[in-house]
N, C-alpha and C positions, 0 to 999 in steps of 0.2 A: 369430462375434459372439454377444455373451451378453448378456443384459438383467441388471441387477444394480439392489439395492433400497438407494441411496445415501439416506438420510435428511435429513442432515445432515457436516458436516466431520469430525466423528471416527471416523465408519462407512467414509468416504473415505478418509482417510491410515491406518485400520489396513487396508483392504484392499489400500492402496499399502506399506505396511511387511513386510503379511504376503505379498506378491509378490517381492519382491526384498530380497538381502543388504542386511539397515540395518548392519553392518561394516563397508560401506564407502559409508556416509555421512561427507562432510565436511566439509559445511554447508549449509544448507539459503534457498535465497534464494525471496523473494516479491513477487511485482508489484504494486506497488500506484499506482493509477490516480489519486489526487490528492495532492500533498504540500505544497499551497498555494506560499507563499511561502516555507516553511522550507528546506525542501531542494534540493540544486543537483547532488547527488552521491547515489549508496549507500549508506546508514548500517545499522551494526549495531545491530540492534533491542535496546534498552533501555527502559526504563520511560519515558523522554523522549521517543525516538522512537516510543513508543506512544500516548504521549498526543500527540503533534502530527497520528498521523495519524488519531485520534479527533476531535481539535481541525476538521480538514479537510474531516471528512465532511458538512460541508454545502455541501459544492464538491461534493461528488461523492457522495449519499444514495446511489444505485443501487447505489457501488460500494466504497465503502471503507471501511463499517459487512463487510460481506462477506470483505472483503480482511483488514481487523482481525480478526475472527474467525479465518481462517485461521492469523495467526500465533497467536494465542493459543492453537489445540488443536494446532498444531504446538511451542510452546513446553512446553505441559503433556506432550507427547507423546516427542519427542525433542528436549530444549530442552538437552539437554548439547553439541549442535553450535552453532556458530556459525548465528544466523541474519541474514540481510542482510533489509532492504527495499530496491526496485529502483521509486524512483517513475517515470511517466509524466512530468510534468511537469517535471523535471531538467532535463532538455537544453532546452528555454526559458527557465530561468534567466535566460542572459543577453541578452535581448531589452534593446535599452534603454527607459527609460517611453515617450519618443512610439510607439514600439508598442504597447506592452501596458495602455493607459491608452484607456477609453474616452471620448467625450466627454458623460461623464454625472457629475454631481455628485461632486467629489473624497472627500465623505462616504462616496458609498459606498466607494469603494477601499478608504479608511481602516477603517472599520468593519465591514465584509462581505467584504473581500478580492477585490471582484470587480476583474475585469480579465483581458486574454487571456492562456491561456496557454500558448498556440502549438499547439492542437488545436481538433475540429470546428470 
């Protein structure tokens, strides 16, 4: 075991690039922990699904301001691979509303997105 001085994401994935063949990378996926209401599946990350999961991160501040980052110095990094996002929140999708609908003012729903969805 070795203590290693991670700073930041691009000190990380060149430490992970410079450990193993990047030849046989052939795409590179990322978890991301909130995907609001947009996503139901895995999407190939493009400029749209960049900004939705920007759009999201006030569903999930701790974590997908973080998770963004990642793809972005993985895109700048080796962005010639396919890269996926892989949201947590997908497989709730299909909750119907009398689930996922709190009994708190429809406003919010509407305008703040809250509502369960399907974790803690």
């Amino acid at each position: 075991v070795k203590d290693v001085d991670l700073p930041d994401h691009r000190k990380a994935l060149t430490l992970i690039l410079n450990a193993f063949p990047t030849d046989r990378i052939a795409a590179v996926g990322h978890r991301v922990v909130h995907g609001g209401q947009t996503f139901s599946k895995a999407a190939l990350v493009d400029d749209d699904v960049l900004r939705e999961i920007s759009a999201a991160a006030s569903l999930a501040p701790m974590h997908n301001p973080w998770n963004l980052l990642g793809i972005e110095v993985s895109l700048e990094m080796i962005g010639k691979h396919p890269q996926v996002a892989v949201f947590d929140t997908a497989f709730h999708q299909t909750m119907p509303p009398q689930a996922y609908m709190y009994a708190l003012p429809y406003s919010l729903y509407e305008n703040h997105s809250i509502r369960k969805y399907g974790f803690h």
